[in-house]
N, C-alpha and C positions, 0 to 999 in steps of 0.2 A: 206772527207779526210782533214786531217789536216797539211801543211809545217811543221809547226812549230815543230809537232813528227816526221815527218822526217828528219829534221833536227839533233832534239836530237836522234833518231835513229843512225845514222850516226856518231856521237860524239861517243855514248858508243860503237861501233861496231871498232870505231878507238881505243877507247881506252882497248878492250879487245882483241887488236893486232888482230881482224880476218876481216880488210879491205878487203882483196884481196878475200876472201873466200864468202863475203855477198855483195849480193846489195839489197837497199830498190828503190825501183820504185813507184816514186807520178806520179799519173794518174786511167786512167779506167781500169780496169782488165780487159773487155772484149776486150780490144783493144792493152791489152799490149802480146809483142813476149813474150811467156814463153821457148820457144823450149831450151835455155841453161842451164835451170834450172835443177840443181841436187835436191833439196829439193825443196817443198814449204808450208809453213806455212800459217793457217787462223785460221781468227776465224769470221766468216761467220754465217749469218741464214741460215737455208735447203735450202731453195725458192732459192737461191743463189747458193748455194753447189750442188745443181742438175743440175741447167743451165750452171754450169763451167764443168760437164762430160765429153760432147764433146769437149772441148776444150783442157782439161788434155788428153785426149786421143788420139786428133788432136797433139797436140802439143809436148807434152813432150816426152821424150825418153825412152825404155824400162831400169827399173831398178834406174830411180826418184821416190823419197819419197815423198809423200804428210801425211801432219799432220795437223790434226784440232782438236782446242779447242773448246772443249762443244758440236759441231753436228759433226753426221756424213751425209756423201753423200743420205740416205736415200734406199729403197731395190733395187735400180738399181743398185750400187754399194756400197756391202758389206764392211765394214774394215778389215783388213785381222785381226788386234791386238786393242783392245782397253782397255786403264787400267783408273781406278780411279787413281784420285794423286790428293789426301786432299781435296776428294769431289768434281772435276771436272775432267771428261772427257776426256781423250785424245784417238782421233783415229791415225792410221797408212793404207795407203795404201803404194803398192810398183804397179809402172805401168808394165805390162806385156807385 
């Protein structure tokens, strides 16, 4: 993890007026509360994206989006939607 992109994170998200709507969270993922989350965005290796299962499933609420660049969650969980966009990858779940 890097502060210093959190920080500019944080600037352009003020600056495209959707403070209240976003938060970036520096720390561990495994250890961070996601249960508020409406969306969540990655871009993750597999190895990665399969050990977060339980936890998107522990945690999040029916009817959060998850979206990832380049992988998906791998055959334990399907993407419901995934599109090319200018030769990179994008998945969609919606939790159930």
């Amino acid at each position: 993890m890097d502060s210093l992109l959190i920080r500019r994170s944080n600037d352009n998200l003020k600056q495209a007026g959707v403070g209240q709507r976003v938060r970036f969270v520096y720390g561990d993922l495994f250890d961070a509360d996601l249960s508020e989350a409406t969306v969540v965005t990655m871009f993750l290796l597999p190895r990665l994206t399969e050990r977060l299962i339980p936890k998107f499933r522990r945690e999040l609420r029916p009817g959060t989006r998850i979206v990832s660049h380049k992988f998906d969650m791998g055959e334990t969980w399907p993407p419901e939607q995934s599109q090319d966009v200018d030769g990179l990858m994008i998945y969609l779940w919606t939790v159930k």
